[in-house]
C-alpha positions as CSV (number, residue, x, y, z in Angstrom):
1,X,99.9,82.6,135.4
2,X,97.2,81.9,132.8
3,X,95.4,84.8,133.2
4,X,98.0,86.9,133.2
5,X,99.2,85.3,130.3
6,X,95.3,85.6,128.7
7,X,95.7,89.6,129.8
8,X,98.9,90.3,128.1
9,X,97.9,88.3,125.1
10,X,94.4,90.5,124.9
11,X,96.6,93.6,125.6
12,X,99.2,92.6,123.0
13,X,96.6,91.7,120.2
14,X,95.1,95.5,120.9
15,X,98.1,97.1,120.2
16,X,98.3,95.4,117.1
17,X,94.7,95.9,115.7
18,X,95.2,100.1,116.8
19,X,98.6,100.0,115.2
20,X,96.8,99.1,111.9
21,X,97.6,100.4,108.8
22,X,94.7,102.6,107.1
23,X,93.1,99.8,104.5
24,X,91.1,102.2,102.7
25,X,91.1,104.2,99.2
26,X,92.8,107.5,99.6
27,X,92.0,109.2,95.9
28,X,88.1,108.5,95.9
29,X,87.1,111.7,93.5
30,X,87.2,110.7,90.2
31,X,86.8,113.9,88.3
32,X,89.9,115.5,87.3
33,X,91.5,118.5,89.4
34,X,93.8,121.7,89.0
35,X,95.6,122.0,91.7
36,X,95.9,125.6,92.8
37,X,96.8,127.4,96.0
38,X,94.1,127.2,97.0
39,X,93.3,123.9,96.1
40,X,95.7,120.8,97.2
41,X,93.5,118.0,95.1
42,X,94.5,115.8,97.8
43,X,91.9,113.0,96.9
44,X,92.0,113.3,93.5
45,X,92.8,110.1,91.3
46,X,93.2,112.6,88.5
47,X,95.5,116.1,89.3
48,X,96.6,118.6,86.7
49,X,100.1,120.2,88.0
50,X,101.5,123.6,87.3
51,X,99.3,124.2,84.4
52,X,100.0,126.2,81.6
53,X,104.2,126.8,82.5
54,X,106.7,124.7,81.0
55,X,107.0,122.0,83.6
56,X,102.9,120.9,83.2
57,X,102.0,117.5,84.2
58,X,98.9,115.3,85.6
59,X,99.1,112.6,87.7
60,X,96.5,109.5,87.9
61,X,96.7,107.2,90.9
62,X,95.5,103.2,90.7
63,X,95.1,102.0,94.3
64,X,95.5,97.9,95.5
65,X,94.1,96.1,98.4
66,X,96.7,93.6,99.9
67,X,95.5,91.0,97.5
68,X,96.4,92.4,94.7
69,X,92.7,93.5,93.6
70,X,92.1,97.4,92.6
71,X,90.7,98.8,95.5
72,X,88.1,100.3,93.3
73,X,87.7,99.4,89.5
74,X,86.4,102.8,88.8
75,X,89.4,104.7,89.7
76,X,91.2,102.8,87.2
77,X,88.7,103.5,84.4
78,X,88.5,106.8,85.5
79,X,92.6,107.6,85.1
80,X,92.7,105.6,81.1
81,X,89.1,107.7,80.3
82,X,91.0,110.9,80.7
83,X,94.3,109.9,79.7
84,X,93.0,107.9,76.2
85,X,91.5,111.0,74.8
86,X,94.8,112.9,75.3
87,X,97.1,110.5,73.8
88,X,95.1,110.3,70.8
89,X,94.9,113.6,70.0
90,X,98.7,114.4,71.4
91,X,102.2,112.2,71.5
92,X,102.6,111.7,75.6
93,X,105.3,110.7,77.9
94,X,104.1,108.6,80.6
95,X,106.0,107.6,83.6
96,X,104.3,105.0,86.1
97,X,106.2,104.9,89.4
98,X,105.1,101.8,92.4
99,X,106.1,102.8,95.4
100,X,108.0,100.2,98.0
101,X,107.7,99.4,102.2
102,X,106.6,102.1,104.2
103,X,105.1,104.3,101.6
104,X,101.3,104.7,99.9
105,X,99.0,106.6,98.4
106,X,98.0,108.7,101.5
107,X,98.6,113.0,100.5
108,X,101.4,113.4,102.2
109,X,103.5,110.4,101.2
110,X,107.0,111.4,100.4
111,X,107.6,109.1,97.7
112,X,104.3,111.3,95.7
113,X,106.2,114.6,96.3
114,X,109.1,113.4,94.7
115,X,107.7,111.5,92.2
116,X,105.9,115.1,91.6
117,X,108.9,117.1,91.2
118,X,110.6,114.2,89.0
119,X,107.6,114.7,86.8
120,X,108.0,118.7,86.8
121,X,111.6,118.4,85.9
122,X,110.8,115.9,82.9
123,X,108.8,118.4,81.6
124,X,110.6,121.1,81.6
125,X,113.3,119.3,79.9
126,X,110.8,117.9,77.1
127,X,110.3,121.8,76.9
128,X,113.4,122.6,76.0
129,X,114.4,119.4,73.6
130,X,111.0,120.1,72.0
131,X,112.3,123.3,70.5
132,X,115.7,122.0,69.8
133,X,113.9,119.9,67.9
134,X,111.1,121.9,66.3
135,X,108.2,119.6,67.2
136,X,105.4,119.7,69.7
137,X,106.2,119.1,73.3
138,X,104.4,115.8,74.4
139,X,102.0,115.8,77.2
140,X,103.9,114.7,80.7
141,X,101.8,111.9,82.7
142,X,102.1,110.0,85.1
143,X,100.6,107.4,87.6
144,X,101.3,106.5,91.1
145,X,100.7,102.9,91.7
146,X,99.6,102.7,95.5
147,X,99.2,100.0,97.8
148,X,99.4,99.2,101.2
149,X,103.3,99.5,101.7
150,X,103.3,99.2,105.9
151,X,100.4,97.1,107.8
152,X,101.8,98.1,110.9
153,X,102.2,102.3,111.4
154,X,104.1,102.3,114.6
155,X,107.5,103.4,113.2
156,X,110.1,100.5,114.4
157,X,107.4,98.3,115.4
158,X,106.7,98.4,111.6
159,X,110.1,97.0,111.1
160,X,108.4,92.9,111.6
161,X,106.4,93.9,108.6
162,X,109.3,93.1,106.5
163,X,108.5,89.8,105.1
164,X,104.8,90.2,105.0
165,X,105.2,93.3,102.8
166,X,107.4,91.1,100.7
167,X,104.9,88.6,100.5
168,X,101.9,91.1,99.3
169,X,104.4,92.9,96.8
170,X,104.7,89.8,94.8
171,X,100.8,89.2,95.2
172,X,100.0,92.6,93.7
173,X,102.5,92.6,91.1
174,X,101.3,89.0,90.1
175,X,97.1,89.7,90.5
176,X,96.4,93.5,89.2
177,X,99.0,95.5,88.3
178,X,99.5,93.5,84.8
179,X,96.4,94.8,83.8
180,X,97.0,98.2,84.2
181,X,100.9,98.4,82.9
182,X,99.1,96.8,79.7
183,X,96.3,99.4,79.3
184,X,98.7,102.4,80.1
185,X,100.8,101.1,77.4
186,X,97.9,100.9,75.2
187,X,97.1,104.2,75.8
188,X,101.1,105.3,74.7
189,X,100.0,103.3,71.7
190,X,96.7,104.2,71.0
191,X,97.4,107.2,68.4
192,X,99.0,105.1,66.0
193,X,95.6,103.4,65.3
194,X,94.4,107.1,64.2
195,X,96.9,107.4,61.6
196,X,96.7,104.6,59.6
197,X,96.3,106.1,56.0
198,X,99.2,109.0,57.0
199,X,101.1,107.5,59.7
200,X,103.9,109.7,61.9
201,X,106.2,108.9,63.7
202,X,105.0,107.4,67.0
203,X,107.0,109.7,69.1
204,X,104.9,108.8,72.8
205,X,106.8,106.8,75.3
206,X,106.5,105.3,78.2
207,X,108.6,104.4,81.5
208,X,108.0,102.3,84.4
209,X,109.9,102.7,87.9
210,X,109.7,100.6,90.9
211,X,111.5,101.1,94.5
212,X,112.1,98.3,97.0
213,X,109.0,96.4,96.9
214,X,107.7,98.5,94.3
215,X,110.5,96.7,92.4
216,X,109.4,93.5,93.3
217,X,105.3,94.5,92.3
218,X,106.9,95.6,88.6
219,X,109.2,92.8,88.1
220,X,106.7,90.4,89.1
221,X,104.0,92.4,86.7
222,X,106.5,92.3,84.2
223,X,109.4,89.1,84.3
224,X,107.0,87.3,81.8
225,X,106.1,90.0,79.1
226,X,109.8,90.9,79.1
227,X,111.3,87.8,78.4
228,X,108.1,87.2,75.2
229,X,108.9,91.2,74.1
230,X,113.0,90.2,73.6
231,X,112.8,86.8,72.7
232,X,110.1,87.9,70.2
233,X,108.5,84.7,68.7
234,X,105.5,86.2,66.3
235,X,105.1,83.9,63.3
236,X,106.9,85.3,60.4
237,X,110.3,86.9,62.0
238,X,113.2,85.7,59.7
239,X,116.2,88.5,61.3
240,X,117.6,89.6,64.8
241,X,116.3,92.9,65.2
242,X,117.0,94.8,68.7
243,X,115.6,93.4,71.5
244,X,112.1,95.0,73.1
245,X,111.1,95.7,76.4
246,X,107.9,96.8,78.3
247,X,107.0,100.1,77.0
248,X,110.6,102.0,76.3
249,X,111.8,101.3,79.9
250,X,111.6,100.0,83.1
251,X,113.8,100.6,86.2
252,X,113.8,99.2,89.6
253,X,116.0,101.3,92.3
254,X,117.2,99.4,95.1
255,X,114.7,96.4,94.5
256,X,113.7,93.7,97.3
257,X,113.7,90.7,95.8
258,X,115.7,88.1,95.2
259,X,118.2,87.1,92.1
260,X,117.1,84.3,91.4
261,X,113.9,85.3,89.8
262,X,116.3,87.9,87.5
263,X,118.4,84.1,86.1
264,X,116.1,83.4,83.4
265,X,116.2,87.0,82.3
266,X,119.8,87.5,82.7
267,X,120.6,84.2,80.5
268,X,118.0,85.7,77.5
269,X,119.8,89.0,77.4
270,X,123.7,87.5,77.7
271,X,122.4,85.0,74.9
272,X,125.8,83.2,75.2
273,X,126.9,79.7,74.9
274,X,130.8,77.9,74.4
275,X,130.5,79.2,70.9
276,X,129.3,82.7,70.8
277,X,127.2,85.7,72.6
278,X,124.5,87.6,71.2
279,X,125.7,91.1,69.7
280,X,123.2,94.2,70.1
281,X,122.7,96.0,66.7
282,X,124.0,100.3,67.0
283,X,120.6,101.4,68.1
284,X,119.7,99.1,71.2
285,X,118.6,101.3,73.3
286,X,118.3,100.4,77.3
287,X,115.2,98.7,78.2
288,X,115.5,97.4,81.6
289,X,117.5,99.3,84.3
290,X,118.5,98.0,88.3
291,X,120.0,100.7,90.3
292,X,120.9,99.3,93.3
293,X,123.1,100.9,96.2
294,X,125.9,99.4,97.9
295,X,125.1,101.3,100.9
296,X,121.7,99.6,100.6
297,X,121.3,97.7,104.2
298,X,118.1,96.8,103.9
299,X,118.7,94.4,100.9
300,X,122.0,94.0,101.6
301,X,121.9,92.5,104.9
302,X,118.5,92.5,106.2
303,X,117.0,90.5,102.9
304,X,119.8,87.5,103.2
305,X,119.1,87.2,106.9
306,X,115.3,86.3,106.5
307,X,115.8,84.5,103.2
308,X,117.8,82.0,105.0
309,X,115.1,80.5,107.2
310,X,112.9,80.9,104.1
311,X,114.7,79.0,101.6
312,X,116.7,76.4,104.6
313,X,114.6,73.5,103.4
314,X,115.1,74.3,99.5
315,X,117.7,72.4,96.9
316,X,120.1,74.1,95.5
317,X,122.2,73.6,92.6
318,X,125.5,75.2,90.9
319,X,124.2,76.6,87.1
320,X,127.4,76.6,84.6
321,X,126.6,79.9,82.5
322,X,128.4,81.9,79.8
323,X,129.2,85.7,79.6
324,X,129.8,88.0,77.1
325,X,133.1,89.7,77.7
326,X,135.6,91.5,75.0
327,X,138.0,88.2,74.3
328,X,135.0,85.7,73.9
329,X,132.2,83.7,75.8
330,X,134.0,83.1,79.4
331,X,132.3,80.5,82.0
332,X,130.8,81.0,85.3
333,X,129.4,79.0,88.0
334,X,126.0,80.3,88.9
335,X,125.3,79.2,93.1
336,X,121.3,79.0,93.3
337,X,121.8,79.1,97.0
338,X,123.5,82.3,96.8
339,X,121.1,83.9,94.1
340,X,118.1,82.9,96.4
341,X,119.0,84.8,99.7
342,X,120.7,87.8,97.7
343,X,118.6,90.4,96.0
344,X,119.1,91.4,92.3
345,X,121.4,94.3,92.9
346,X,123.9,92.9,95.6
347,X,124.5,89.3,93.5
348,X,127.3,90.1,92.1
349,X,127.5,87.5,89.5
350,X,124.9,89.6,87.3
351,X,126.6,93.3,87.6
352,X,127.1,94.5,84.2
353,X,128.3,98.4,85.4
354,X,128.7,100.7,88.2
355,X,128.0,104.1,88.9
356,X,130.1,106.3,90.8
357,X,130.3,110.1,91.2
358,X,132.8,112.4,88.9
359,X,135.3,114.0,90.5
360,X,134.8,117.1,88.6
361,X,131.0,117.4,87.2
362,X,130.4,118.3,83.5
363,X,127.9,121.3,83.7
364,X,125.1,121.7,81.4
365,X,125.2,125.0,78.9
366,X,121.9,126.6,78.1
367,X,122.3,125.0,74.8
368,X,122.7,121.3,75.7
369,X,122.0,119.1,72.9
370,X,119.7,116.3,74.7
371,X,119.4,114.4,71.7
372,X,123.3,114.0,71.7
373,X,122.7,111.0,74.9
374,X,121.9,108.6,72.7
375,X,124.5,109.4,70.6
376,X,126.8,108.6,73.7
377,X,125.1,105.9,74.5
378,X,125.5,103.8,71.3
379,X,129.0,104.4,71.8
380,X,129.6,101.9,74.2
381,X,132.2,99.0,74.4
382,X,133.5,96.1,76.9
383,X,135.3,99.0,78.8
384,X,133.5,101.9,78.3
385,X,132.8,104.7,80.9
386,X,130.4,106.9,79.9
387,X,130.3,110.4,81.9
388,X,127.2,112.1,82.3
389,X,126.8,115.3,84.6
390,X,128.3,113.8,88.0
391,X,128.2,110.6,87.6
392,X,130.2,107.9,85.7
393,X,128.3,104.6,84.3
394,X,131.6,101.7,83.9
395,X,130.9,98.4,81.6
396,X,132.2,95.9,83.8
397,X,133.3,94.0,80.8
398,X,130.8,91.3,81.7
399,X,127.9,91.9,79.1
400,X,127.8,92.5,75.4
401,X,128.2,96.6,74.4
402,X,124.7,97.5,74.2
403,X,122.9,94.6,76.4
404,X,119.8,96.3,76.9
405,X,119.9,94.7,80.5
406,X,121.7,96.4,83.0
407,X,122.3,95.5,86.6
408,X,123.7,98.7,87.9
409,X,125.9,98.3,91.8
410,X,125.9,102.1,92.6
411,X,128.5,104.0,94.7
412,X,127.4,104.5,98.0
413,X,127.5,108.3,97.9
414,X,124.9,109.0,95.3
415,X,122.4,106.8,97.0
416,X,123.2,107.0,100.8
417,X,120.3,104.1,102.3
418,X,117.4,102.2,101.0
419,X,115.1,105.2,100.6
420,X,117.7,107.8,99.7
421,X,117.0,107.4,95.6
422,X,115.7,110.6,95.1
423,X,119.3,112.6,95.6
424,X,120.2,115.4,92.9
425,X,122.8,113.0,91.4
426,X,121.4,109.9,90.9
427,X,118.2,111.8,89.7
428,X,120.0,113.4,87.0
429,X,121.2,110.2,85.9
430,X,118.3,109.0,86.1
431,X,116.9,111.5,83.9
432,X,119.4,111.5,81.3
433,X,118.5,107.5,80.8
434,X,115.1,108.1,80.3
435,X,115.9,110.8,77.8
436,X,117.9,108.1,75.9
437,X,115.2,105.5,76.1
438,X,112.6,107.9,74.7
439,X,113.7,110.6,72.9
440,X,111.7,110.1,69.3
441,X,113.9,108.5,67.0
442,X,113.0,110.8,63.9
443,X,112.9,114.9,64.5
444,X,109.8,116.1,62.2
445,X,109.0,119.5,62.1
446,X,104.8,120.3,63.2
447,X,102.4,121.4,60.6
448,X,102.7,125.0,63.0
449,X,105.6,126.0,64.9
450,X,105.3,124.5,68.5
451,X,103.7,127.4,71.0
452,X,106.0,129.2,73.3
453,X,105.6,127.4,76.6
């Protein structure tokens, strides 16, 4: 019996170390690339997409190791040395995605090939606002964070690699990835130093999206800048000014991690007690986003399952909390039991609006005023529904008009399952928020007219 036992042990152990992951770097060229027919790019950190057309992009990849170190600190320098010079001389809008369980850096990962055509599409549409506005188009960029999103590649067998996933999403989002969300957003930044005697309008932006995991490795990266960028305590403030973020925006879609790490946050942003709730000035603009689906299993059922045996031996209490809501502060009991085996999106205590699909989509005409979002977006109120192409974002009537916070339960058809985040719909949506959150605030007209693209 012991042998046999010893065999299958040996045999089992095999399995496992042939099953594997890769655990090496996948972009290890460092000089940048045009991709052409003829030339993929595929181990490029650095890759300059559909040049010279209207939807023109590059895309940088940083690459982490399971303990949140960069893979190889050269890659990283190599992605800010090219993008530094370009946002100095040009405004940019950058868009960092981190991609969740199951996924990479490797050429063919899905995720990069959407996250591709999501860039293509944002530039085409900075195209187009660009000369309704009579400026320059800014330069589209964008980064891929990559890390090791399976350990296991058997599919189902990769399944058990839930909770360790889990475990080294929070590792890299708390060892590395700081460090390079701060230096991309210096880079957004770094023109404004170069125009200190005639300063312009800082018109570069900058986005940051995370899915599952990838949620967890931004939030993680971020929970702590966020809550000093709103609260904003630098010596000299005297007035209540609209509340920051990280860069211009930050969304999560369908994140895996739990709500209780989102409490802190969610208290600073309702800013309510027995006698009032903070009120957001008419050009708060959304700064943090969570897009969760209710037909979501994975977090919906699978993340409270293993949480349980995690958290069995933990205290709990109940947390008495105010809301903001159209007749006053109102009172809610907060269970920390619940919040710590529920993920962000599904605890619905925290939902400030839903998103469900129009009935009858609002087509776009050619001449679209993209500029008129915000517009419709500062006209918000405790019961507002605000309709976009084909969907429909509803104010729950549980946050003040304009928290820049939102905790987003979306309608099952628009996201379908965990992964299913890049559908037409939601994408659209998705676009139209960024275009709020980073559309320049002031239209100046270029020293020459903008080139036809």
């Amino acid at each position: 019996m012991s042998t046999m036992f010893l065999r299958s042990s040996m045999l089992l152990c095999a399995i496992l170390l042939s099953a594997c992951s890769d655990n090496s770097i996948y972009r290890s060229s460092y000089e940048s690339c045009t991709v052409s027919d003829s030339n993929s790019c595929a181990t490029a950190a650095i890759a300059i997409h559909k040049a010279n057309t209207d939807e023109e992009f590059q895309l940088g990849f940083v690459e982490y190791d399971d303990q949140g170190q960069l893979r190889d600190r050269s890659q990283m320098q190599a992605v800010l040395d090219h993008y530094y010079p370009i946002a100095g001389e040009d405004d940019v809008l950058l868009t960092v995605f981190a991609h969740g369980w199951h996924h990479s850096a490797k050429p063919e990962d899905t995720n990069i090939q959407s996250f591709k055509k999501m860039l293509a599409k944002m530039s085409a549409t900075e195209t187009f606002a660009a000369k309704q506005d009579k400026r320059h188009k800014r330069k589209v960029l964008g980064v891929y964070i990559g890390w090791r999103g399976d350990s296991i590649s058997v599919p189902y067998l990769n399944g058990i690699t839930f909770w360790n996933r889990k475990s080294v999403a929070h590792e890299v989002g708390q060892q590395g990835v700081t460090e390079v969300l701060l230096r991309l957003e210096e880079i957004v930044n770094v023109r404004a130093g170069f125009e200190v005697e005639n300063p312009k309008p800082l018109n570069s932006r900058m986005v940051v999206i995370g899915h599952s995991f990838g949620g967890a490795v931004i939030y993680t990266s971020l929970q702590q800048i966020m809550a000093d960028r709103y609260l904003s305590s630098a010596r000299g403030k005297t007035a209540q000014f609209s509340a920051n973020g990280f860069g211009d925006l930050v969304v999560l879609m369908n994140p895996a991690f739990e709500a209780m790490r989102y409490s802190t946050l969610f208290d600073i942003s309702q800013a309510c007690n027995s006698d009032g709730c903070r009120r957001y000035l008419d050009d708060q603009l959304p700064r943090f986003a969570v897009l969760t689906s209710e037909a979501d299993k994975a977090t919906r059922y699978a993340f409270p399952a293993g949480r349980f045996f995690s958290t069995m031996f933990e205290k709990h209490n109940n947390l008495e909390r105010y809301i903001s809501t159209s007749t006053g502060p109102e009172a809610i009991t907060v269970k920390e039991s619940k919040a710590d085996n529920t993920t962000i999106g599904h605890f619905e205590p925290y939902w400030t609006h839903t998103l469900v699909p129009l009935t009858n989509s609002n087509p776009r005409k050619e001449n679209f005023q993209y500029r008129s979002l915000g517009q419709k977006w500062s006209q918000q109120d405790y019961n507002s529904e605000l309709q976009f192409e084909s969907v429909a974002l509803k104010h729950l009537g549980r946050s003040a008009p304009l928290n820049p916070y939102l905790n987003i339960y979306v309608d099952g058809d628009l996201i379908q399952d965990h992964n299913d985040i890049w559908g037409e719909k939601v994408l659209n949506f998705m676009h139209d928020i960024i275009t709020i959150s980073t559309t320049p605030e002031q239209v100046t007209k270029p020293e020459t007219a903008p080139a036809e693209q």
